[in-house]
C-alpha positions as CSV (number, residue, x, y, z in Angstrom):
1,X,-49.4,24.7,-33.0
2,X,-46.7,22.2,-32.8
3,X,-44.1,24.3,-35.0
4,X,-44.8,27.1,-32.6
5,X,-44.2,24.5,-29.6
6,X,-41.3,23.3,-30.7
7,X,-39.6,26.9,-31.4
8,X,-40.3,28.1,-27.9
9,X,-38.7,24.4,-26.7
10,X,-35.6,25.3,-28.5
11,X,-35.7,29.1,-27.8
12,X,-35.4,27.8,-24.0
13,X,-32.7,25.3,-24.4
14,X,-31.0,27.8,-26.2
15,X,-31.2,30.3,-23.0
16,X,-30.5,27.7,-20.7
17,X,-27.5,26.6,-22.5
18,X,-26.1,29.4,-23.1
19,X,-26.8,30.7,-19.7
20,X,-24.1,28.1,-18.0
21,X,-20.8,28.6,-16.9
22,X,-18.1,27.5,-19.5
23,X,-17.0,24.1,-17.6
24,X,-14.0,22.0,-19.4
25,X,-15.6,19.1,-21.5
26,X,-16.0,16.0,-19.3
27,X,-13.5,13.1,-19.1
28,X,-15.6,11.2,-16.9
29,X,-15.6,8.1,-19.5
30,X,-11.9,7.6,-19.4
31,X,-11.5,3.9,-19.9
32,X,-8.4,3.6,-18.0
33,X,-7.4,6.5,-16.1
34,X,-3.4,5.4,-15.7
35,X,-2.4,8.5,-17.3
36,X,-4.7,10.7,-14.3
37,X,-4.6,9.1,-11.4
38,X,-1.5,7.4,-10.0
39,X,-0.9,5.8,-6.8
40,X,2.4,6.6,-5.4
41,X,3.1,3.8,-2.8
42,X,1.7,1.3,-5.3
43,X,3.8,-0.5,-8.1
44,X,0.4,-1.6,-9.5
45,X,-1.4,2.0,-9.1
46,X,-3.5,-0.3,-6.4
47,X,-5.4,1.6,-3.5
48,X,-4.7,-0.6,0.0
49,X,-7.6,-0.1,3.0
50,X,-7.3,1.5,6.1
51,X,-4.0,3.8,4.8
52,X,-2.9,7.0,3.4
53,X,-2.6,6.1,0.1
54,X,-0.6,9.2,-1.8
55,X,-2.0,10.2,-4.9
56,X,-0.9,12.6,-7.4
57,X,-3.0,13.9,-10.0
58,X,-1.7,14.3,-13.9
59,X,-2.0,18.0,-13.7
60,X,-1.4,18.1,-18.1
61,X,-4.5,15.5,-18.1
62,X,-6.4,17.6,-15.3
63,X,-5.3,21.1,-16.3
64,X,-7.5,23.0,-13.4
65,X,-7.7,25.1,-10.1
66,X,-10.1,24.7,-7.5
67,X,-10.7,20.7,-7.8
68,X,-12.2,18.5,-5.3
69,X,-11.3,14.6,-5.2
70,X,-13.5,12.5,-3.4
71,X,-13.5,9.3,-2.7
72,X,-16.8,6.9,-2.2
73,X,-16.7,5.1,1.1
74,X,-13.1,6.5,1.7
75,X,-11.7,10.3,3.0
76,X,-9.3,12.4,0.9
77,X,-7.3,15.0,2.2
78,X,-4.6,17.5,0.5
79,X,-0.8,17.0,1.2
80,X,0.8,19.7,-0.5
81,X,0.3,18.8,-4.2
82,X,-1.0,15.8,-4.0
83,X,-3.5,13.8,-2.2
84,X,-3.8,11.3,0.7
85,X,-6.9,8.7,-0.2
86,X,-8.0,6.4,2.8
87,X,-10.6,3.8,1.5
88,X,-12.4,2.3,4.3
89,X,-12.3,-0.8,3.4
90,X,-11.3,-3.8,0.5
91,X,-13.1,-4.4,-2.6
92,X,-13.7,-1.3,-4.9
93,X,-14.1,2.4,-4.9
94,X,-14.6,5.3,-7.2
95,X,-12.0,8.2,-6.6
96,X,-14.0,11.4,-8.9
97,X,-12.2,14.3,-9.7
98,X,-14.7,17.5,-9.4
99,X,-14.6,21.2,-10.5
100,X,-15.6,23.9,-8.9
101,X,-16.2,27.2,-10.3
102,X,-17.9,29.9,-9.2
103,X,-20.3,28.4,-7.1
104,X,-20.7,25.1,-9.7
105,X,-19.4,21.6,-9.7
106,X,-18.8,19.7,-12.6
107,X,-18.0,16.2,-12.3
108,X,-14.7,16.0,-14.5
109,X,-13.2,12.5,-14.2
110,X,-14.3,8.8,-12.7
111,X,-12.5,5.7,-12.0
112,X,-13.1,2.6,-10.4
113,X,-10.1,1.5,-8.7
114,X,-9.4,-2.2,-6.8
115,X,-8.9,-1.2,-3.0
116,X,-6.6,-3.7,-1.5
117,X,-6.3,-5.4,1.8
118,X,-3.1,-4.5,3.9
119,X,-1.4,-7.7,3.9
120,X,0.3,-9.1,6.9
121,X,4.0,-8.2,7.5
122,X,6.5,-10.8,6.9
123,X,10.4,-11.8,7.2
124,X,13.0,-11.9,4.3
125,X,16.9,-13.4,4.7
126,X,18.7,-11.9,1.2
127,X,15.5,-10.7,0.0
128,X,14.0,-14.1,0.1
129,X,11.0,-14.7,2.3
130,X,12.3,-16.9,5.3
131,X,9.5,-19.3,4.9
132,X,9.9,-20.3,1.2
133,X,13.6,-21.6,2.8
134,X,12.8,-25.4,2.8
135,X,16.5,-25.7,3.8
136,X,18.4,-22.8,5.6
137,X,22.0,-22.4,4.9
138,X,24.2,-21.4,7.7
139,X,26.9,-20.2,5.6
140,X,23.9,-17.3,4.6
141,X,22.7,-16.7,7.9
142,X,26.3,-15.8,9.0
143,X,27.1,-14.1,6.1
144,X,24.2,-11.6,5.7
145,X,23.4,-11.7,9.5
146,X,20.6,-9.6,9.4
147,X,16.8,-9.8,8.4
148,X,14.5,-7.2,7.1
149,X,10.8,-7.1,7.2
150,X,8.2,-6.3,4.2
151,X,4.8,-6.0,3.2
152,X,4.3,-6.6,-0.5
153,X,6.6,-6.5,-3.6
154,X,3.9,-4.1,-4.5
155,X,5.0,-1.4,-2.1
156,X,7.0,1.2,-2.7
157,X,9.7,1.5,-0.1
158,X,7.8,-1.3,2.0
159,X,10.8,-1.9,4.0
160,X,10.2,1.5,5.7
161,X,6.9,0.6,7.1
162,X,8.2,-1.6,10.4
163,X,11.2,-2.5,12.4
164,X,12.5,-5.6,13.5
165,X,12.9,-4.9,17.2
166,X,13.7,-8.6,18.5
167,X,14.2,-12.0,17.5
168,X,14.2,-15.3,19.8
169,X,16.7,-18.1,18.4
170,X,15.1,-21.7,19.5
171,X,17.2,-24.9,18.8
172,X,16.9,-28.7,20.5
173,X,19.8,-29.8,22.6
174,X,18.8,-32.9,23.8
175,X,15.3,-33.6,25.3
176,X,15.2,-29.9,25.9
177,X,14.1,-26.5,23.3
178,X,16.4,-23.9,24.0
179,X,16.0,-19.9,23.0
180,X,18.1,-16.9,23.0
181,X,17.3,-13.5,22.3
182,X,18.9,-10.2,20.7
183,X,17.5,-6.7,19.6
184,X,17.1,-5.2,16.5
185,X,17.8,-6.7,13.4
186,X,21.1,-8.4,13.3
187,X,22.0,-11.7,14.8
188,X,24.1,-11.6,18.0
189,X,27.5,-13.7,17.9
190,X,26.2,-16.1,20.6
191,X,23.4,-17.2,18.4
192,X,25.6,-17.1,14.8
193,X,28.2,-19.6,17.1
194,X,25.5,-22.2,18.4
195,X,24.1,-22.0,14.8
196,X,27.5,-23.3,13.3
197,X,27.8,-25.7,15.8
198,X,24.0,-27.7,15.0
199,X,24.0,-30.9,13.2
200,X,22.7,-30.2,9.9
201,X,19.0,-30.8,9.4
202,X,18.7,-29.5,12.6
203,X,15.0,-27.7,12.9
204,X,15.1,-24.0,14.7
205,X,12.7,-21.5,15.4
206,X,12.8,-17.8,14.7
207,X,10.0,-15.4,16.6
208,X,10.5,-11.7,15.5
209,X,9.0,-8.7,17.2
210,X,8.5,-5.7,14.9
211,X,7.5,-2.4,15.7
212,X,5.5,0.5,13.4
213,X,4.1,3.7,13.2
214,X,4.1,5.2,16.9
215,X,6.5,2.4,17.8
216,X,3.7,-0.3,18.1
217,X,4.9,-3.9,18.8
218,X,4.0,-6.7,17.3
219,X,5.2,-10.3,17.5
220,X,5.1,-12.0,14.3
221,X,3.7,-16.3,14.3
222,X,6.9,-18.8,14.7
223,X,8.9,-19.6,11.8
224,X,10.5,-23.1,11.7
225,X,13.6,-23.8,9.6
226,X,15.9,-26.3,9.2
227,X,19.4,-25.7,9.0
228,X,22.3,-27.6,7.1
């Protein structure tokens, strides 16, 4: 009785089985994914919250039609060949690659990936960040003349994310804080003369206003330098 038991068991395995679409073997265990999934505004193939995040799947490791990304706690659309991922918010997700086939989904490929926190914008003179300055040169402030704003050294292109839109010059004379302001970018020659003209060790301010996506201000904290 057990013989025959376990004959009919296999005979309907064997149906089952055999009776299911011919899906690609699974890759779901992939221990690192690099070679699948890579982010394309991200040095570090790091997802960052709240943004389109551009994603292109390795179409030699992921030979298929018809597939269907998701990602938990996060949306994914299609943008031409690749994929924009928008995590909801910092920590961790799983982006999972899916399948479909007449009517079936098989669950192809997995990966935990770190979801980053967009970090706050900030200003570089020659590439340097303006606050690691514990001394400011004048000779470099009227030489380069301009300042640029950046994310993270992690970004690719991060420089194309915001414009500097205004910055307010303040420097003591006397008892009194004076300021003067330009647009854009580059210093105006009024504030590169009264910059050659302070004492050195002098202590200035900078306040920049930067603008984004749909041209949205926003006026970055004071920076305090001195100047030699």
């Amino acid at each position: 009785m057990k013989l025959l038991n376990l004959a009919v068991l296999l005979f309907l395995i064997t149906n089952i089985v055999s009776g299911q679409p011919d899906f690609p073997p699974c890759a779901a265990f992939d221990s690192s994914g690099k070679d699948t999934i890579r982010v394309l505004n991200s040095y570090s193939n790091s997802l960052y919250a709240g943004i389109d995040n551009e994603v292109e799947i390795n179409r030699k490791n992921v030979p298929y039609k018809n597939l269907i990304i998701e990602c938990a706690m996060g949306m994914v659309m299609e943008d031409d060949s690749n994929y924009l991922v928008i995590p909801a918010k910092p920590g961790t997700t799983v982006i999972s690659i899916y399948q479909y086939d007449q009517g079936d989904t098989l669950l192809y490929f997995k990966k935990v990936m770190h979801v980053n926190r967009i970090p706050s914008p900030y200003i570089t003179l020659d590439r340097i960040k303006l606050t690691d300055y514990n001394y400011l040169p004048r000779q470099l402030l009227t030489k380069i003349k301009y300042f640029e704003v950046h994310l993270s050294e992690d970004f690719v292109d991060d420089g194309d994310w915001f414009k500097i839109k205004g910055i307010i010059f303040g420097y003591p004379v006397g008892q009194l804080y004076v300021t003067k302001s330009c647009e854009g970018a580059f210093l105006s020659g009024e504030i590169i003369n009264i910059i050659n003209k302070l004492p050195p060790g002098t202590e200035a301010t900078f306040i920049f206003t930067i603008a984004g996506s749909g041209d949205i201000f926003k006026r970055l904290p004071l920076i305090k330098i001195k100047i030699y």
